[in-house]
C-alpha positions as CSV (number, residue, x, y, z in Angstrom):
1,X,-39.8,-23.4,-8.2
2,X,-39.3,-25.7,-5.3
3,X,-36.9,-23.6,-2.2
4,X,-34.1,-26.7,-2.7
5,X,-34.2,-26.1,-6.5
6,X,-34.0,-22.2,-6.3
7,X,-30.7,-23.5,-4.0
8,X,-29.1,-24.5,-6.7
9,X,-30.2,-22.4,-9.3
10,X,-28.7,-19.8,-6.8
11,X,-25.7,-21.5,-6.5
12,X,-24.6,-21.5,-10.4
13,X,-25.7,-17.8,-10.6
14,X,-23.0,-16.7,-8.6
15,X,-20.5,-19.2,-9.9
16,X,-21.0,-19.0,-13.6
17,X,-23.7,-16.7,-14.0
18,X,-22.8,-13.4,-12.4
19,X,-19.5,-12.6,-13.2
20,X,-18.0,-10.7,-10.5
21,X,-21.0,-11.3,-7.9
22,X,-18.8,-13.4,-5.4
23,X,-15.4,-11.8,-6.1
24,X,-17.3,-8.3,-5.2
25,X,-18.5,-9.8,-2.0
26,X,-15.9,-11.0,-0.8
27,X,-13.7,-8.2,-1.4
28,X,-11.9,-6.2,1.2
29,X,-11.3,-3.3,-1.2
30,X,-13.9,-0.3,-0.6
31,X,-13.9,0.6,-3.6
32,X,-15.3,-2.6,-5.0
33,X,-17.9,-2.6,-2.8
34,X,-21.4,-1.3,-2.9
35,X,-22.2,1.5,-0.2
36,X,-24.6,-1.6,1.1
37,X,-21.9,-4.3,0.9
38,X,-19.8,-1.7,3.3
39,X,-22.1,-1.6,5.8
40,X,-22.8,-5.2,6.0
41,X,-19.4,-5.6,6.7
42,X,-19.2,-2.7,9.6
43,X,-21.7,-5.0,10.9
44,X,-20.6,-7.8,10.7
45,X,-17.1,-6.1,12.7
46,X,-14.6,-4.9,9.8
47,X,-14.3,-2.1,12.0
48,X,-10.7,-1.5,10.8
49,X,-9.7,0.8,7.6
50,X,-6.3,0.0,5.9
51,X,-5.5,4.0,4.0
52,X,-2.1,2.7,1.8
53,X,-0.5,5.6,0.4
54,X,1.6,5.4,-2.7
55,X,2.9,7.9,-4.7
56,X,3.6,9.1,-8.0
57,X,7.3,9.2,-8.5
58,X,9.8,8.3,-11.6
59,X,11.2,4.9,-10.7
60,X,14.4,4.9,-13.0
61,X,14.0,3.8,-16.7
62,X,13.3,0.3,-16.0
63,X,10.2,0.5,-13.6
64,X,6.7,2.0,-14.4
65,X,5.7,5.4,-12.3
66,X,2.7,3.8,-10.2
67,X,5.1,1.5,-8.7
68,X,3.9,2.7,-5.0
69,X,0.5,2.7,-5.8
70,X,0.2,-0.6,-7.3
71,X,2.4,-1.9,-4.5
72,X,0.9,-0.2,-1.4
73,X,-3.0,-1.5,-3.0
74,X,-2.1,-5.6,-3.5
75,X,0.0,-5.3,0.2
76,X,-2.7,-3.9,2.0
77,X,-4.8,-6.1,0.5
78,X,-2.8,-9.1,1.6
79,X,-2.7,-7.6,5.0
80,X,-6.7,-7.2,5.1
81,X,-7.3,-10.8,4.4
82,X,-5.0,-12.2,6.8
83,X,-6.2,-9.6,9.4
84,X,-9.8,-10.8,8.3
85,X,-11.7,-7.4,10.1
86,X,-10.5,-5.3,7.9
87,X,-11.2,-2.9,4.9
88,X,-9.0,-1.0,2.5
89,X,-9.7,2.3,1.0
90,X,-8.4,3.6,-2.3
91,X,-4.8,4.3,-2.4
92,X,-4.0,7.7,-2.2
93,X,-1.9,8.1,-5.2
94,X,-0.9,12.2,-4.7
95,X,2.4,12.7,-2.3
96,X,4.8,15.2,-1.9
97,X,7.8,14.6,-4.2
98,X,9.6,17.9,-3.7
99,X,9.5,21.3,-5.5
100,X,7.9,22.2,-8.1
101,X,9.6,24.6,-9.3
102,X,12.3,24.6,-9.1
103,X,11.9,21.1,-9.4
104,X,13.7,19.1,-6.5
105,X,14.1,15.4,-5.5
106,X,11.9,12.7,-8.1
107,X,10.1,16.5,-9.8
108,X,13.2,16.5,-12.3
109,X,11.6,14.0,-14.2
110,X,8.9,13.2,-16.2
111,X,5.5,12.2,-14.9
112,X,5.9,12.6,-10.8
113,X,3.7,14.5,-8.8
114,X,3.7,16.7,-6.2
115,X,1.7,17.9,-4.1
116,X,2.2,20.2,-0.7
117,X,2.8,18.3,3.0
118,X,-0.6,20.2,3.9
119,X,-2.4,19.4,1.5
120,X,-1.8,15.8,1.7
121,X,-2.0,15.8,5.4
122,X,-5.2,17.5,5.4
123,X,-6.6,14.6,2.6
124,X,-5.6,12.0,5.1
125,X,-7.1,14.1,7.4
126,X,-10.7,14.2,6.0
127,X,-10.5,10.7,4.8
128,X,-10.0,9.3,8.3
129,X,-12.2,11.9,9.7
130,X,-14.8,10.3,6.4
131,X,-14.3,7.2,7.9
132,X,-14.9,8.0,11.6
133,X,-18.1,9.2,10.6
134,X,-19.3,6.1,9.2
135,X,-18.6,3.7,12.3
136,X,-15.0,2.6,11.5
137,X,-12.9,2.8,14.7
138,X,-9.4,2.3,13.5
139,X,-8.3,3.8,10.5
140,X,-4.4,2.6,9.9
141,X,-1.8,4.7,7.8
142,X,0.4,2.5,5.5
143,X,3.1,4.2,3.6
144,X,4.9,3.0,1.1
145,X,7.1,5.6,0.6
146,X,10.4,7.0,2.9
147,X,9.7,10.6,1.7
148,X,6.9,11.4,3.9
149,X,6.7,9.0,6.5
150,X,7.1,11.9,9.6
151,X,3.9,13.5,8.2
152,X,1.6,10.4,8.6
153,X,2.9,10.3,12.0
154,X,1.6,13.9,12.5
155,X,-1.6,13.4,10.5
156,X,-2.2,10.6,13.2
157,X,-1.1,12.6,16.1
158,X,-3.2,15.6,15.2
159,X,-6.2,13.4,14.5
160,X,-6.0,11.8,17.9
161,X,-6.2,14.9,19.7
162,X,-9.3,16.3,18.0
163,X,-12.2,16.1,20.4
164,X,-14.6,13.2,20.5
165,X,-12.3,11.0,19.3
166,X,-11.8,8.6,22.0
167,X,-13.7,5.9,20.2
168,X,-11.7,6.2,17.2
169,X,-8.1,6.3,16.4
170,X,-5.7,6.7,13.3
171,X,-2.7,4.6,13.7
172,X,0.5,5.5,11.6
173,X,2.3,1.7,11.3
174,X,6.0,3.0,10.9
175,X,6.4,-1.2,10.6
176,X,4.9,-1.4,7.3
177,X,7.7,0.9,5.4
178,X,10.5,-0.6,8.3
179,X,9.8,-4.2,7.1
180,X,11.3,-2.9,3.7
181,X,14.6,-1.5,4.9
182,X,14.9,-4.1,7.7
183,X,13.9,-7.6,7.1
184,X,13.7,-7.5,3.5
185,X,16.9,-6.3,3.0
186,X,18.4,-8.2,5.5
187,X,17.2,-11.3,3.2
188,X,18.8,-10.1,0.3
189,X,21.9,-9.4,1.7
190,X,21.8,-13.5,3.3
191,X,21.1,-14.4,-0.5
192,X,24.5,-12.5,-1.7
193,X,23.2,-9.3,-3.0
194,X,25.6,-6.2,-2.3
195,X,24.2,-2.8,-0.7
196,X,25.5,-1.4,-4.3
197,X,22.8,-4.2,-6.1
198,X,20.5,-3.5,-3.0
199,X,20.5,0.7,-3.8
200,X,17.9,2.8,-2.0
201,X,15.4,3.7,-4.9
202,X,15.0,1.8,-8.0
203,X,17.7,-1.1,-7.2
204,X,17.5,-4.7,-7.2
205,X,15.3,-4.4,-3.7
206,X,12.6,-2.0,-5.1
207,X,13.0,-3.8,-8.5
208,X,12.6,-7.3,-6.9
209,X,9.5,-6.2,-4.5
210,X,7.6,-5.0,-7.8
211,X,8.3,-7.8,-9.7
212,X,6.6,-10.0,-7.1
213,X,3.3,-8.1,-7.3
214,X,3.3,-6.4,-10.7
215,X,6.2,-7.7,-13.3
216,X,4.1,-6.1,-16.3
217,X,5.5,-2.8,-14.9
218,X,8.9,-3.8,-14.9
219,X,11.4,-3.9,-18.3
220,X,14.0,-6.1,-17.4
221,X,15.7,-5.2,-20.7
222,X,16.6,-1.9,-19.5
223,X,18.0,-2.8,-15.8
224,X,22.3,-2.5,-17.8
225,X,21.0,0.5,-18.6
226,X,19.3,2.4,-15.3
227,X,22.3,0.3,-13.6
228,X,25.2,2.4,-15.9
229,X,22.9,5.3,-15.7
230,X,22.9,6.1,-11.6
231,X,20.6,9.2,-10.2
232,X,21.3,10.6,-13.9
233,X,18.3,7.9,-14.9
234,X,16.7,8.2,-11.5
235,X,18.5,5.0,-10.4
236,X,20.4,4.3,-6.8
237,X,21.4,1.0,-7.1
238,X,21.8,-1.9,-9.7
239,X,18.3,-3.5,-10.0
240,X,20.3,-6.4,-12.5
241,X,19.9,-8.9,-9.8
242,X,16.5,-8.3,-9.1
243,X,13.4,-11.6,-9.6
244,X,10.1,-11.9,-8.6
245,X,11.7,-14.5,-6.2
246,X,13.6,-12.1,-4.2
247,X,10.9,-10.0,-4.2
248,X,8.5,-12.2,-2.3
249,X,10.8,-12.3,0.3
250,X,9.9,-8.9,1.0
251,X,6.1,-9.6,0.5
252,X,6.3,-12.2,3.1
253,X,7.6,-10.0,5.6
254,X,5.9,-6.8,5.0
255,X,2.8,-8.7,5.9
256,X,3.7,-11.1,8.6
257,X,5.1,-7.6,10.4
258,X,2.3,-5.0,9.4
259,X,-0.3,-7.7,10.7
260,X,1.4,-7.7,14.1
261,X,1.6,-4.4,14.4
262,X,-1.9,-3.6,13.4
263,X,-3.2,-6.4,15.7
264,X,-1.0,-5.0,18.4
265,X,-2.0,-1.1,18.1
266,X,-5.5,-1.6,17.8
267,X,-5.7,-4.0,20.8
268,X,-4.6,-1.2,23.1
269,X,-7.2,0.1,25.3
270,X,-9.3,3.1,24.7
């Protein structure tokens, strides 16, 4: 076969013929990538590691239990691409949620998970310790989660004084979670939304954000419901008001401020 008309029999085998071949290399997800495609982009200076950390929480009876996760993956994501020398790493789906027993804070109902503050600080620990080893030099800490927000600041603190380190640094981006009860809100409120609609877990804001990314894991038919039903349901707030267009609002600014502040904290000198 002539070289021009292996060309072009190359060029349909990755549009038609290999499903998945281009989408895999061009993805900024880790784990999509082959342990070869990882270190072709360390090479090529995707020297920055997005960690987004979820949870695994009851989100009232109107929004599916992965809502962290699933939100915290497609953000950092978004945030990757625009920041264009960057990676993301699976999203660590295991947080502390409170006692176990007895059960405190989300652990009164079905399906959370919790897991000790050391045991998740040392995870993030060995992850970004994981990634040091393998030439990444800034490994950022997005939460997307209020409940444990102080220990990723520690984790990052207690990383950066480890010795040999001065190469590498773990950066907790307060920012990312900040953008949610900032800006976002802020937006709602201009459109008319009420702190009552607004809530603080599970209203028309944490509704609205999900239904931007994920709707499948909302069920809009039950929002009367987890709105009559308040912390009894595992509702604060009135998600009744809540659309996907509302909800990219907070999209929008999530990423326009995490990408700052990523581009900012990494740009400080060693």
């Amino acid at each position: 076969m002539s070289k021009g008309r292996w060309r072009v029999a190359l060029f349909w085998m990755v549009a038609v013929g290999l499903p998945g071949f281009a989408a895999a290399q061009s993805s900024v997800f880790i784990e999509e990538l082959t342990t070869h495609e990882v270190s072709a982009a360390l090479k090529a200076g995707k020297k920055i590691v997005l960690i987004p950390i979820g949870g695994t929480e009851q989100n009232g009876p109107h929004m599916a239990i992965g809502k962290h996760n699933v939100r915290a993956k497609v953000l950092a994501g978004k945030i990757a691409v625009v920041l264009g020398n960057a990676l993301v790493a699976p999203v660590l789906g295991y947080t502390p949620e409170g006692n176990i027993d007895p059960p405190t804070e989300h652990m009164g109902f079905a399906g959370t998970i919790s897991i000790s503050e050391e045991t998740f600080k040392n995870i993030l620990l060995g992850t970004a310790r994981s990634f040091k080893k393998h030439g990444f030099t800034d490994v950022v800490l997005l939460g997307d989660s209020g409940n444990y927000q102080k220990a990723l600041a520690e984790v990052a603190a207690q990383f950066n004084r480890e010795p040999a380190t001065s190469n590498v640094r773990v950066h907790y981006i307060v920012d990312y979670y900040r953008s949610t009860q900032s800006t976002y809100l802020d937006a709602l409120r201009a459109k008319g939304l009420s702190s009552d609609e607004i809530g603080t877990h599970a209203g028309s804001a944490d509704t609205s954000l999900l239904m931007a990314i994920d709707p499948g894991m909302v069920r809009p038919e039950r929002f009367a419901e987890a709105a009559r039903g308040g912390w009894a349901l595992g509702t604060l707030g009135d998600p009744r008001a809540s659309s996907a267009a509302n909800g990219q609002l907070g999209v929008d600014a999530v990423v326009k401020i995490t990408v700052a502040a990523i581009k900012k904290a990494t740009a400080v000198p060693r």
